[in-house]
PQR file with spaces between the fields and no chain letter, atoms N, CA, C, O and H, PARSE charges and radii, in Angstrom:
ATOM       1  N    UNK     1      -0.295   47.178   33.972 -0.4000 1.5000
ATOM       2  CA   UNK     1      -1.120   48.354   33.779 -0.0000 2.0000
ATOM       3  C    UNK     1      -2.062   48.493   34.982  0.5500 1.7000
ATOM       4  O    UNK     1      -2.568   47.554   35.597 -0.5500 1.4000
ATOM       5  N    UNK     2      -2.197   49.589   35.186 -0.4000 1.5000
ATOM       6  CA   UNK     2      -3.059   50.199   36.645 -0.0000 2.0000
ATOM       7  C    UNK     2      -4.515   50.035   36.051  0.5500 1.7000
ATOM       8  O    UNK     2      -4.731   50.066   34.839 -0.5500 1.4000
ATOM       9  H    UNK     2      -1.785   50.351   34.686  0.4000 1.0000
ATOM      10  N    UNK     3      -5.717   49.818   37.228 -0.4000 1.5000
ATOM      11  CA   UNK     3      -7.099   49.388   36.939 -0.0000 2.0000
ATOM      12  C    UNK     3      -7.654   50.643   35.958  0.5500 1.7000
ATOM      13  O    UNK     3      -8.537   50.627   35.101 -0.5500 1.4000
ATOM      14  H    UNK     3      -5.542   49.793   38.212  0.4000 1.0000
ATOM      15  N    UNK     4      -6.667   51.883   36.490 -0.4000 1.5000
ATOM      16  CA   UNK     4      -7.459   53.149   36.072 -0.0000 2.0000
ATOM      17  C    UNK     4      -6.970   53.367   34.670  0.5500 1.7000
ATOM      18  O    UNK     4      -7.717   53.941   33.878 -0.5500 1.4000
ATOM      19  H    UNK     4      -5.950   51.895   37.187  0.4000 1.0000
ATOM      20  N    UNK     5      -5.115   52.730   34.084 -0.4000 1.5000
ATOM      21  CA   UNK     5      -4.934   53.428   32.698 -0.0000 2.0000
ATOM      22  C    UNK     5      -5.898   52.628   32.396  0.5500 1.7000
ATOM      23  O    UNK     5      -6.811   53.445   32.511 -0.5500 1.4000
ATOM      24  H    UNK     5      -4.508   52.264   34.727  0.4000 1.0000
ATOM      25  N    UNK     6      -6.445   51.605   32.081 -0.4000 1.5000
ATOM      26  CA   UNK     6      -7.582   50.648   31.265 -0.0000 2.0000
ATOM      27  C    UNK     6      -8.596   51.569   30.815  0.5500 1.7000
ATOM      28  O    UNK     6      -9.199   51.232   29.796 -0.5500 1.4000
ATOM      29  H    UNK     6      -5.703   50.942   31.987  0.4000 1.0000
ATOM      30  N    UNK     7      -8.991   52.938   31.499 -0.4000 1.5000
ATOM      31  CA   UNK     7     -10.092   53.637   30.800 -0.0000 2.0000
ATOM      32  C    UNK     7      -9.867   55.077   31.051  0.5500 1.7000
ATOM      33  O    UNK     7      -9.556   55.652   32.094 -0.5500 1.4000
ATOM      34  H    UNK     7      -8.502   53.212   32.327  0.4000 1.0000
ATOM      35  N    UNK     8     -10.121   55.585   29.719 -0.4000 1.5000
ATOM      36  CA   UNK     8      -9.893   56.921   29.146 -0.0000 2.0000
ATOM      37  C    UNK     8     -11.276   57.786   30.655  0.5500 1.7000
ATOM      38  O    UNK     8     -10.917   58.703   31.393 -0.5500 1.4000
ATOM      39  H    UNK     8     -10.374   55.118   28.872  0.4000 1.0000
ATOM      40  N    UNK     9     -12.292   57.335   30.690 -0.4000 1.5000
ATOM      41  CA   UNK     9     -13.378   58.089   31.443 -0.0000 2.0000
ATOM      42  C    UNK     9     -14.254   57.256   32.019  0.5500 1.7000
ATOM      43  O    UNK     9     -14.045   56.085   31.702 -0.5500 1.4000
ATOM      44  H    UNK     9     -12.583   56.590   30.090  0.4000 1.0000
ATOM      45  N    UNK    10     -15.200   57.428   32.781 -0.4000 1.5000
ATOM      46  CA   UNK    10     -15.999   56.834   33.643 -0.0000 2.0000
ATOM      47  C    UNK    10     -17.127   55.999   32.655  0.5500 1.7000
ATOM      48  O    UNK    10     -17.252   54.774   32.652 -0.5500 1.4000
ATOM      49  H    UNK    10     -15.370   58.380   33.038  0.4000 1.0000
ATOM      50  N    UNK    11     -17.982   57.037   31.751 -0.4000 1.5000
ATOM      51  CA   UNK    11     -18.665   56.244   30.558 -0.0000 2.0000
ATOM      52  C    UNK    11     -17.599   55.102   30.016  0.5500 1.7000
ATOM      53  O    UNK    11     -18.150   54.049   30.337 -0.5500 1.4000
ATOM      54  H    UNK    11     -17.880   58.032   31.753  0.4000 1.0000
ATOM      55  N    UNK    12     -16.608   54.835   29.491 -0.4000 1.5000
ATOM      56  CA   UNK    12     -15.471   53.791   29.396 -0.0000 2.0000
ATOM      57  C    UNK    12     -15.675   52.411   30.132  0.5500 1.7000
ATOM      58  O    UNK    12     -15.869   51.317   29.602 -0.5500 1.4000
ATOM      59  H    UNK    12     -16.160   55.691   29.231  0.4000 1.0000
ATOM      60  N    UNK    13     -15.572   52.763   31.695 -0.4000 1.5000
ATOM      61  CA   UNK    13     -15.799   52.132   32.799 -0.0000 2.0000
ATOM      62  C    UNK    13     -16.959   51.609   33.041  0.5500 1.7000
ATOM      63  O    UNK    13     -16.881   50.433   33.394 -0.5500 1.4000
ATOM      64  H    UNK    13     -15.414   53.652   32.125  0.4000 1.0000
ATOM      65  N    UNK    14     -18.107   52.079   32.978 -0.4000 1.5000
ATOM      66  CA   UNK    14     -19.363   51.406   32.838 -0.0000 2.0000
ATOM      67  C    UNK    14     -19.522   51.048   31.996  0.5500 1.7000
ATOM      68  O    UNK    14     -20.292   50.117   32.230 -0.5500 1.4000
ATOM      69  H    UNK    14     -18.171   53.035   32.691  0.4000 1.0000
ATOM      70  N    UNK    15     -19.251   51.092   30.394 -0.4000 1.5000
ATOM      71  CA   UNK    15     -19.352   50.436   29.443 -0.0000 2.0000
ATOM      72  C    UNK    15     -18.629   48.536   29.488  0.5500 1.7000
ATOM      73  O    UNK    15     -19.256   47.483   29.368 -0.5500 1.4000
ATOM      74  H    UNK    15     -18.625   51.849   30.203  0.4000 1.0000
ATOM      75  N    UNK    16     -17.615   48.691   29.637 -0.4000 1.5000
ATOM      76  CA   UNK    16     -16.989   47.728   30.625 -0.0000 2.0000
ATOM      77  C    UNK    16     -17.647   46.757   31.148  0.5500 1.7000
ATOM      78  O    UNK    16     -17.334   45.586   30.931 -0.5500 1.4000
ATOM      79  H    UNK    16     -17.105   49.546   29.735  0.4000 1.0000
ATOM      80  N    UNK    17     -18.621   47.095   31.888 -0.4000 1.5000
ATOM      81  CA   UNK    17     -19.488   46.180   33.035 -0.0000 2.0000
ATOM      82  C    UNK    17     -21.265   45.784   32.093  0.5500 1.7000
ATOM      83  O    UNK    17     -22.145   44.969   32.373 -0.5500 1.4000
ATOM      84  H    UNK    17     -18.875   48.046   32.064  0.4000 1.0000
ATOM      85  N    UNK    18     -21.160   46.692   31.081 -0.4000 1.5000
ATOM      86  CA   UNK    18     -22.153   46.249   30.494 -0.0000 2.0000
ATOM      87  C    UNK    18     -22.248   44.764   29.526  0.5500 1.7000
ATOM      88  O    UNK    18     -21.231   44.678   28.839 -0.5500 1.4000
ATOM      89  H    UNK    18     -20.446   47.354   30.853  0.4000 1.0000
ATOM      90  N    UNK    19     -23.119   43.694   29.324 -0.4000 1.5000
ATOM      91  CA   UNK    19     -22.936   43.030   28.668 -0.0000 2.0000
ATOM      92  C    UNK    19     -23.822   43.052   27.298  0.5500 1.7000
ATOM      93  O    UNK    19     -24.702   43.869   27.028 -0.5500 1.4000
ATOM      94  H    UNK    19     -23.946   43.764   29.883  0.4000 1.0000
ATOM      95  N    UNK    20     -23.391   41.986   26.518 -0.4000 1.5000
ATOM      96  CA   UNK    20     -24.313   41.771   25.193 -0.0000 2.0000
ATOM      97  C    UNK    20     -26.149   41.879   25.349  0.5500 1.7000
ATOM      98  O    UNK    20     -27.015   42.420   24.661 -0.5500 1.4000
ATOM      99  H    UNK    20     -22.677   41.322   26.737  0.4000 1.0000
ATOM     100  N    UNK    21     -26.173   40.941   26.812 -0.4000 1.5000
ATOM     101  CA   UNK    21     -27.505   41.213   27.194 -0.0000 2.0000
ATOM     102  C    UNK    21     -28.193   42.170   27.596  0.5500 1.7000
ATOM     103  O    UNK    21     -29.419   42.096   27.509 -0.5500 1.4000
ATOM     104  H    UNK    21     -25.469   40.501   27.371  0.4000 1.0000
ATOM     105  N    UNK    22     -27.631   43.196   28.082 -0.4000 1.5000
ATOM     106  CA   UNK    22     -27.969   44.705   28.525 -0.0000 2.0000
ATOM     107  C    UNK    22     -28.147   45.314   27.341  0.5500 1.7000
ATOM     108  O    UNK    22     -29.102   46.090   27.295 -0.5500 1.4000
ATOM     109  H    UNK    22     -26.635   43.257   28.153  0.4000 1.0000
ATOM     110  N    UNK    23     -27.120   45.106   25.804 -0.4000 1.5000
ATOM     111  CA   UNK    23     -27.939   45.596   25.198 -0.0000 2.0000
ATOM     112  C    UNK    23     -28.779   45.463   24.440  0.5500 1.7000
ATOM     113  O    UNK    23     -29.431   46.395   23.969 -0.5500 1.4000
ATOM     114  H    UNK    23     -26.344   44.476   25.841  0.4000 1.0000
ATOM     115  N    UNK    24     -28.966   43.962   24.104 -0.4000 1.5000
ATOM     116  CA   UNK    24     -29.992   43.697   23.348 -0.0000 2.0000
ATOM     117  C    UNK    24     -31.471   43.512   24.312  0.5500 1.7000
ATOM     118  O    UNK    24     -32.540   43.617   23.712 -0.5500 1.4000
ATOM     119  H    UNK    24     -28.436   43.205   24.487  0.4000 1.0000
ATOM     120  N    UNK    25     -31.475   43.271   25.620 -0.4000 1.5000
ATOM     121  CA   UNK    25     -33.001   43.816   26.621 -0.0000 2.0000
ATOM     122  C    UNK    25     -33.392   45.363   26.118  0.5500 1.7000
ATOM     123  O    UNK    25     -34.364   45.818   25.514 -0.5500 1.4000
ATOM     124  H    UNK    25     -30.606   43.186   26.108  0.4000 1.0000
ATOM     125  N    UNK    26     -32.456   45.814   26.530 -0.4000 1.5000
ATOM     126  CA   UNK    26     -32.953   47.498   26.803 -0.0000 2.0000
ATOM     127  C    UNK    26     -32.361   48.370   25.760  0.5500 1.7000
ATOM     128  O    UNK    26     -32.731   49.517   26.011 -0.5500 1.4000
ATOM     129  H    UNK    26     -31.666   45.444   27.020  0.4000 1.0000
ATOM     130  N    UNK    27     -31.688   48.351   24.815 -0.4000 1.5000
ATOM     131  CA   UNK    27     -31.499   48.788   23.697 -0.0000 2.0000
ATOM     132  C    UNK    27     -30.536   49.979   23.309  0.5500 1.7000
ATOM     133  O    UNK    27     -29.946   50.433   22.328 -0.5500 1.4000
ATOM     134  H    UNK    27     -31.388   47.419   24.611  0.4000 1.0000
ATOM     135  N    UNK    28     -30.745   50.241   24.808 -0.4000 1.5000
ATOM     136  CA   UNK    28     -30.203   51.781   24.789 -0.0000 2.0000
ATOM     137  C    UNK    28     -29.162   51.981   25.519  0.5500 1.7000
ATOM     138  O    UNK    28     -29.286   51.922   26.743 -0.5500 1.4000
ATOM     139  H    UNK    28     -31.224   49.872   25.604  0.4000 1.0000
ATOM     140  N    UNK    29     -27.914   52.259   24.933 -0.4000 1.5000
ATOM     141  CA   UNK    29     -26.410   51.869   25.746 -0.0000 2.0000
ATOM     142  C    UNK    29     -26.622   52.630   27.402  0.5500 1.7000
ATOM     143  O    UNK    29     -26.375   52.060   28.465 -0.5500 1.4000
ATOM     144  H    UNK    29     -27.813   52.306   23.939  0.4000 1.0000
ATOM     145  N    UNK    30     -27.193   54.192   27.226 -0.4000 1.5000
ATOM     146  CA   UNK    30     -27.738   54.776   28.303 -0.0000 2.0000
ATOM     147  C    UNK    30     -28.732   54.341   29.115  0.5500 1.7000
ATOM     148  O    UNK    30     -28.920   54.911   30.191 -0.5500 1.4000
ATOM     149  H    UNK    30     -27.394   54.656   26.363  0.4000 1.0000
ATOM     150  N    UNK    31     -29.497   53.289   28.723 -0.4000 1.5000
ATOM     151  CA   UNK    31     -29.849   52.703   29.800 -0.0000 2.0000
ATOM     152  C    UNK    31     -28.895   51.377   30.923  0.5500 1.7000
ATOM     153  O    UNK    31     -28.691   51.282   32.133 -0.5500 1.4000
ATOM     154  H    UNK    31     -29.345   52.826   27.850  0.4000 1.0000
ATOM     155  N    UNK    32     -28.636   50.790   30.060 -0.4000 1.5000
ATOM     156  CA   UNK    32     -27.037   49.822   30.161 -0.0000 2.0000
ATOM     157  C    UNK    32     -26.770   50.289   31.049  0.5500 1.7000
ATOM     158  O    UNK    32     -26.833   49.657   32.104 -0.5500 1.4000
ATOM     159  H    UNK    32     -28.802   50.868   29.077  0.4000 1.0000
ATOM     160  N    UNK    33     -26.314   51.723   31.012 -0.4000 1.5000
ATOM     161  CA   UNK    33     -25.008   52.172   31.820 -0.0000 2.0000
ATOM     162  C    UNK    33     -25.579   53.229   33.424  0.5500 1.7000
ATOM     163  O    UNK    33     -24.943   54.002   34.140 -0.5500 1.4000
ATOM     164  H    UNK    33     -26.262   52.236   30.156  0.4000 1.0000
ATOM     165  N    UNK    34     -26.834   52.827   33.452 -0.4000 1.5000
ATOM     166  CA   UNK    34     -27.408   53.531   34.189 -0.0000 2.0000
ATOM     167  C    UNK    34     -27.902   52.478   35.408  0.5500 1.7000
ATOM     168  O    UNK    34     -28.268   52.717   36.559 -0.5500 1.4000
ATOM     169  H    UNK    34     -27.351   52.199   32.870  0.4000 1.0000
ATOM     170  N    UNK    35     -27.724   50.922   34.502 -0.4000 1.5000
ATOM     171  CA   UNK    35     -28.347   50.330   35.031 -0.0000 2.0000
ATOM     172  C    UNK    35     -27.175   49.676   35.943  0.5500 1.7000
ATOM     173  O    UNK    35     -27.424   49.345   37.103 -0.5500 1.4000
ATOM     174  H    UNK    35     -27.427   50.728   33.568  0.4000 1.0000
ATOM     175  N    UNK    36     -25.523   49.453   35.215 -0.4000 1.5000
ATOM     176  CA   UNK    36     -24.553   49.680   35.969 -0.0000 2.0000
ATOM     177  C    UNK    36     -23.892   50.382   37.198  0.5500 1.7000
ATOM     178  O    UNK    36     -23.447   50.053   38.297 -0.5500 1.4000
ATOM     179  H    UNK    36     -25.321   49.722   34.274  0.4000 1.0000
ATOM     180  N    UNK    37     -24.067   51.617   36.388 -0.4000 1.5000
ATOM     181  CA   UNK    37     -24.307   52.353   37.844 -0.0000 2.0000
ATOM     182  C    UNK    37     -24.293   52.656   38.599  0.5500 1.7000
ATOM     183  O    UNK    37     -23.507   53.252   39.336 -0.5500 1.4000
ATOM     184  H    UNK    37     -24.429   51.884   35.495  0.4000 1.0000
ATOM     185  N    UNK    38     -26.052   51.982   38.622 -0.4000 1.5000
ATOM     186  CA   UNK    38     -27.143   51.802   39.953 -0.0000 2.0000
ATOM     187  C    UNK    38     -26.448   50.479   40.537  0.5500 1.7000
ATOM     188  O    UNK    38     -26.914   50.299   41.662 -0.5500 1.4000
ATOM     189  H    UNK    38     -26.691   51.498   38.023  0.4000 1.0000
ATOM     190  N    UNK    39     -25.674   49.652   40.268 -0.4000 1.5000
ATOM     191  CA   UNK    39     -24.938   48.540   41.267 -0.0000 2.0000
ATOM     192  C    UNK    39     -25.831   47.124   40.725  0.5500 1.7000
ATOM     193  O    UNK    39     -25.784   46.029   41.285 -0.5500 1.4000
ATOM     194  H    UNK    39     -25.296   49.798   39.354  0.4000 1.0000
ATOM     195  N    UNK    40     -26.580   47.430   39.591 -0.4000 1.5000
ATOM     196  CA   UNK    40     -27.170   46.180   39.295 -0.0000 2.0000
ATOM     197  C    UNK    40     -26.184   45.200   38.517  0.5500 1.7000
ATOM     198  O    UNK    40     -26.727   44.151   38.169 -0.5500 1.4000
ATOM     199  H    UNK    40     -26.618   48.320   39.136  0.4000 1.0000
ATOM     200  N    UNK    41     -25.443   45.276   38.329 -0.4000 1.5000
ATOM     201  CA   UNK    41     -24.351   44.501   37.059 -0.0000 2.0000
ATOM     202  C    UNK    41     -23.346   43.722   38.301  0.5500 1.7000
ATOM     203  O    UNK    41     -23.067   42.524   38.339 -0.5500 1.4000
ATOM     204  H    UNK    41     -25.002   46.128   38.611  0.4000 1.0000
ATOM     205  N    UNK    42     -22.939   44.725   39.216 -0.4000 1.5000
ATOM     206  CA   UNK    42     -22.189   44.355   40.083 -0.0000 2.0000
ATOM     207  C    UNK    42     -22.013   45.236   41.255  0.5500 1.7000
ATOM     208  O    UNK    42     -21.861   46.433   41.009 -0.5500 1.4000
ATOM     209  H    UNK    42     -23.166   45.698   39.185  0.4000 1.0000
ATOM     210  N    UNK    43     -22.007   44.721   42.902 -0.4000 1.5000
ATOM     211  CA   UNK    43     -22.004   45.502   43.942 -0.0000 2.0000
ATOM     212  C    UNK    43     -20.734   46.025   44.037  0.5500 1.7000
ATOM     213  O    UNK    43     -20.513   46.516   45.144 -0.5500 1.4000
ATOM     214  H    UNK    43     -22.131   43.749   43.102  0.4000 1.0000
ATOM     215  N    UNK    44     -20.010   46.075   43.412 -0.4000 1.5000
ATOM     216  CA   UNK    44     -18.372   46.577   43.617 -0.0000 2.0000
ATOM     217  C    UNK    44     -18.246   47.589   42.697  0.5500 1.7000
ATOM     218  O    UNK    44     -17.154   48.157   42.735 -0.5500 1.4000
ATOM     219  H    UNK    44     -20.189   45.677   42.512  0.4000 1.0000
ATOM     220  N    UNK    45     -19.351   48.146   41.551 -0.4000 1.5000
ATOM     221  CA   UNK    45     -19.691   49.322   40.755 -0.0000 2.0000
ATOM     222  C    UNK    45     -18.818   50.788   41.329  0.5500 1.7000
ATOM     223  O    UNK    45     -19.383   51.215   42.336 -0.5500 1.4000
ATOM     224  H    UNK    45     -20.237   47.685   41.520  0.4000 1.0000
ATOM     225  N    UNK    46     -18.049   51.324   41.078 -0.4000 1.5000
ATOM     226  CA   UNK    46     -17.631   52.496   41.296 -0.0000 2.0000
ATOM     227  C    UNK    46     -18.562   53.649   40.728  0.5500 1.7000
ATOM     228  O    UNK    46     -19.176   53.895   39.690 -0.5500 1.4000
ATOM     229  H    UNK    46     -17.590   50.977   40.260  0.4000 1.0000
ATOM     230  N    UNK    47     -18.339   54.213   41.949 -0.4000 1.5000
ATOM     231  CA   UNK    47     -19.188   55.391   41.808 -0.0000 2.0000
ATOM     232  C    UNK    47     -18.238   57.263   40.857  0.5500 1.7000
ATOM     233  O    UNK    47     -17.157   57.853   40.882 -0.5500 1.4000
ATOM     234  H    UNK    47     -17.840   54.013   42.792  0.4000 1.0000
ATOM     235  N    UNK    48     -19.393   57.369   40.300 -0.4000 1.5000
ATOM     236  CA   UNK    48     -18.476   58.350   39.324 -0.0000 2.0000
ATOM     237  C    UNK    48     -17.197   59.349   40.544  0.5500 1.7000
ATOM     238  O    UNK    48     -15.989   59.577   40.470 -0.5500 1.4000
ATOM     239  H    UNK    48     -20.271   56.890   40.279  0.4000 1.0000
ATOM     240  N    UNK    49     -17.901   59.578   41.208 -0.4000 1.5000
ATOM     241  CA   UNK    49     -16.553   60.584   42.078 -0.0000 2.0000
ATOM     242  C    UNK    49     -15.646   59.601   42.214  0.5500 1.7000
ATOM     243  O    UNK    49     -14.613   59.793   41.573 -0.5500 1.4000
ATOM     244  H    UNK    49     -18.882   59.393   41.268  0.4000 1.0000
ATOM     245  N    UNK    50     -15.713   58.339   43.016 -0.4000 1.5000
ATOM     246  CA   UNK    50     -14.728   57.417   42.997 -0.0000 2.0000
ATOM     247  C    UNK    50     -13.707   56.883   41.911  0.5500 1.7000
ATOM     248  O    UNK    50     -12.612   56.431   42.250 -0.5500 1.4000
ATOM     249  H    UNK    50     -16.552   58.183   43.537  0.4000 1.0000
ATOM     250  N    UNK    51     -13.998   56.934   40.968 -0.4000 1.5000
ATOM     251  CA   UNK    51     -13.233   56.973   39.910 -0.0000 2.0000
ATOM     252  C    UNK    51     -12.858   57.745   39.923  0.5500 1.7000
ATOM     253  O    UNK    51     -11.700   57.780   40.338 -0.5500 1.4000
ATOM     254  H    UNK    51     -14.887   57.301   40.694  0.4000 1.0000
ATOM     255  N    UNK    52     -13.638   59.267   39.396 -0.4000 1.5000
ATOM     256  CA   UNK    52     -12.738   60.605   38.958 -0.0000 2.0000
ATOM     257  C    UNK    52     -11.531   60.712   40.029  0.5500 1.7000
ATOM     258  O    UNK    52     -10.424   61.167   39.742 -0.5500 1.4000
ATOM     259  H    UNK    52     -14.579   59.238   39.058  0.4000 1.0000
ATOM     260  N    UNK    53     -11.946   60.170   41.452 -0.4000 1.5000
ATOM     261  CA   UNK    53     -10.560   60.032   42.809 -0.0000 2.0000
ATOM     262  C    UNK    53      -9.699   59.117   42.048  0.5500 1.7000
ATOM     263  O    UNK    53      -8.704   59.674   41.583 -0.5500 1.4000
ATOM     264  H    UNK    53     -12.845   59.800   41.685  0.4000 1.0000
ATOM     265  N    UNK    54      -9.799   58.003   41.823 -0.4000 1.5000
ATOM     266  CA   UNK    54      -8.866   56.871   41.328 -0.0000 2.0000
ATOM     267  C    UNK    54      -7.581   57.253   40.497  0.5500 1.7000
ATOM     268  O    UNK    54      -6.383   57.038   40.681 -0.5500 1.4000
ATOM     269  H    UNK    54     -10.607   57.550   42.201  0.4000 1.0000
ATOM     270  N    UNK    55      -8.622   58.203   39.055 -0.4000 1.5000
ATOM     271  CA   UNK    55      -8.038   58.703   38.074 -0.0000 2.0000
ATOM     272  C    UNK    55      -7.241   59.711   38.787  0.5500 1.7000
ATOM     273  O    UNK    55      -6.274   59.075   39.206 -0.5500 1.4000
ATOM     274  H    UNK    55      -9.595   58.378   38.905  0.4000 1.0000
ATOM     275  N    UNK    56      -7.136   60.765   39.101 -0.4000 1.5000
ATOM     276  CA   UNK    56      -6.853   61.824   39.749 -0.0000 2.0000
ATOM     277  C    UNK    56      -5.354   61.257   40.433  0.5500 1.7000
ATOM     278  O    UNK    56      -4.220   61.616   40.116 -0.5500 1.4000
ATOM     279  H    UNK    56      -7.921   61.282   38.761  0.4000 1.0000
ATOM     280  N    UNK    57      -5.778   60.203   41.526 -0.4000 1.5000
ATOM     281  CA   UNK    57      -4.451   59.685   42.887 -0.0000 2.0000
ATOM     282  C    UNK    57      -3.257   58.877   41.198  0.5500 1.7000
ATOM     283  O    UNK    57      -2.089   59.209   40.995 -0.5500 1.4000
ATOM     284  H    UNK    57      -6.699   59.911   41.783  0.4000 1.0000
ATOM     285  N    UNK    58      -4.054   57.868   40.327 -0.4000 1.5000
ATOM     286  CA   UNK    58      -3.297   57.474   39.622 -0.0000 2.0000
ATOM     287  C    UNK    58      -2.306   58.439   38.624  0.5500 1.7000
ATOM     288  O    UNK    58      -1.099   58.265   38.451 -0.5500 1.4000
ATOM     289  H    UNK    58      -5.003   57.598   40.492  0.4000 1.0000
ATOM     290  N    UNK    59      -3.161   59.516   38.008 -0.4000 1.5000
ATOM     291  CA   UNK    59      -2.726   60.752   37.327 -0.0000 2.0000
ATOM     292  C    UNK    59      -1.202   61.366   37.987  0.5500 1.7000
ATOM     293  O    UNK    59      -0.171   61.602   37.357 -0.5500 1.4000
ATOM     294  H    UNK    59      -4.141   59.658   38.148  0.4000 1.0000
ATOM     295  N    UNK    60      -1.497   61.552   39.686 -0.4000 1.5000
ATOM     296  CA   UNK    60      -0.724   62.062   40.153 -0.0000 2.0000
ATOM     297  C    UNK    60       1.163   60.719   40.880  0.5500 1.7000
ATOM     298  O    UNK    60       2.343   61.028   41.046 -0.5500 1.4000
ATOM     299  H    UNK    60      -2.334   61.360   40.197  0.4000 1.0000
ATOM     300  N    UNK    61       0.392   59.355   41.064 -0.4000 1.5000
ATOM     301  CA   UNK    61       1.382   58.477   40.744 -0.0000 2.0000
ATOM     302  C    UNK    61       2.465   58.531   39.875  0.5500 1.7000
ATOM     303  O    UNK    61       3.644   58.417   40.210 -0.5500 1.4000
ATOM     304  H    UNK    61      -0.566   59.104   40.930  0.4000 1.0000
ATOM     305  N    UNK    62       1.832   58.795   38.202 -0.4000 1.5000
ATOM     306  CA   UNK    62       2.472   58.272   37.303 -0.0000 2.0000
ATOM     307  C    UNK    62       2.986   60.042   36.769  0.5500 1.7000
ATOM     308  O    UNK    62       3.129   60.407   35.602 -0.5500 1.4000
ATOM     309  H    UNK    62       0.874   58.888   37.929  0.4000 1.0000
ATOM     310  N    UNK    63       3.179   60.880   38.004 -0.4000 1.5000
ATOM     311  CA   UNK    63       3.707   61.988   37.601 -0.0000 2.0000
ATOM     312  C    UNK    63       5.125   62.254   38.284  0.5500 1.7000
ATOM     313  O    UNK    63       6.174   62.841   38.019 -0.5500 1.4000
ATOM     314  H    UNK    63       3.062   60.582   38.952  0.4000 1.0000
ATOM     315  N    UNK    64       4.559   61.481   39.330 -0.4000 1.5000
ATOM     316  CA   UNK    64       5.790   61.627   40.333 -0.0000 2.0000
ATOM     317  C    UNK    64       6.637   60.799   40.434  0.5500 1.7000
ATOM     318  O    UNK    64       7.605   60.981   41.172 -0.5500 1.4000
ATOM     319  H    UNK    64       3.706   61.004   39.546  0.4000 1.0000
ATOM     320  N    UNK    65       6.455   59.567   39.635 -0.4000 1.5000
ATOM     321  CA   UNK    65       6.903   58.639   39.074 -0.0000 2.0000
ATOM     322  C    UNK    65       7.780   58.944   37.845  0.5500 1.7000
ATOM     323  O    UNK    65       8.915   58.469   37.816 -0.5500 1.4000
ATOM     324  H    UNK    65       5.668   59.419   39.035  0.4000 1.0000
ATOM     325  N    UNK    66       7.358   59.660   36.887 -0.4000 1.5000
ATOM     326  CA   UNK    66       8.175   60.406   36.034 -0.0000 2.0000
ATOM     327  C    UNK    66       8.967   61.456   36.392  0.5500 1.7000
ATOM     328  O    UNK    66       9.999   61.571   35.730 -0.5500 1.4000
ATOM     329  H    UNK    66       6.436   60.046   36.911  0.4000 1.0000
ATOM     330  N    UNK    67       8.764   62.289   37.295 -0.4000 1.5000
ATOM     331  CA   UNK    67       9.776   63.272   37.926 -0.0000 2.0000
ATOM     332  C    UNK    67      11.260   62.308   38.741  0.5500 1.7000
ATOM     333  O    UNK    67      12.439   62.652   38.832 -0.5500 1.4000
ATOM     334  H    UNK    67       7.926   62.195   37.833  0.4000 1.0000
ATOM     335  N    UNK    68      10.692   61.274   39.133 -0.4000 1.5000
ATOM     336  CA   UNK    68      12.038   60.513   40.072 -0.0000 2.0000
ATOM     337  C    UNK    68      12.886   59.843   38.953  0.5500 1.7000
ATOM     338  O    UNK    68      13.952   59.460   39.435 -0.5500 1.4000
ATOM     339  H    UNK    68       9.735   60.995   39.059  0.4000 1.0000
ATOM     340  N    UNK    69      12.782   59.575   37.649 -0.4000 1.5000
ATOM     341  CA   UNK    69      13.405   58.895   36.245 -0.0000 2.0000
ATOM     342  C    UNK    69      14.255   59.870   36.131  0.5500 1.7000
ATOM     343  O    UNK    69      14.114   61.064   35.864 -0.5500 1.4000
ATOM     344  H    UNK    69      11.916   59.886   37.258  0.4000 1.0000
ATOM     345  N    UNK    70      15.702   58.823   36.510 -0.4000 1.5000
ATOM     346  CA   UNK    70      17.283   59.476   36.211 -0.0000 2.0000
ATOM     347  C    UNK    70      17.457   59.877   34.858  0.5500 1.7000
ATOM     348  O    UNK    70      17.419   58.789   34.284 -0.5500 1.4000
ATOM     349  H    UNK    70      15.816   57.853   36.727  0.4000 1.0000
ATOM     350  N    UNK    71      17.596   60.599   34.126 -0.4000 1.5000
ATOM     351  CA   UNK    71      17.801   60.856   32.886 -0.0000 2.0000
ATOM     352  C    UNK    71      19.517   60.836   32.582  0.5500 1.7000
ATOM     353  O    UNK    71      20.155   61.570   33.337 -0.5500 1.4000
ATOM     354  H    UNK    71      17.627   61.483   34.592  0.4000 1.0000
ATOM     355  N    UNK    72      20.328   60.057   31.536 -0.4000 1.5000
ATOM     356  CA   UNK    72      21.925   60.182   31.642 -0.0000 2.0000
ATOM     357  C    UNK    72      21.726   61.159   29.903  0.5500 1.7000
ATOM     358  O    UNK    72      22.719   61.605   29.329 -0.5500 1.4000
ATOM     359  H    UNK    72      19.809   59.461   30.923  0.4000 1.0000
């Protein structure tokens, strides 16, 4: 499975990177995920356009990928 089928949307994706401790500090999943993000969870954090690109190049993979399937 590709990094990108793993999540339906970007909230998905930062949810992901959030832990148990993010939410029991700060309480608030929206803060969690804000705090993700911002690159605090991890410096390799994708940025929302970067994903929506990911999703998008993968979207278009697994299309053209289905158009080349020999059908008998």
């Amino acid at each position: 499975m590709a990094f990108f089928d793993q999540f339906e949307n970007y909230e998905d994706y930062l949810d992901s990177l959030v832990t148990e401790d993010d939410n029991m500090y700060l309480g608030e999943l929206e803060y969690a995920r804000a705090l993700v993000e911002l690159g605090y969870r991890s410096s390799g954090t994708l940025s929302r356009q970067l994903f929506d690109q990911g999703k998008e190049e993968r979207a278009a993979e697994k299309s053209i990928s289905n158009r080349n399937l020999i059908y008998f």
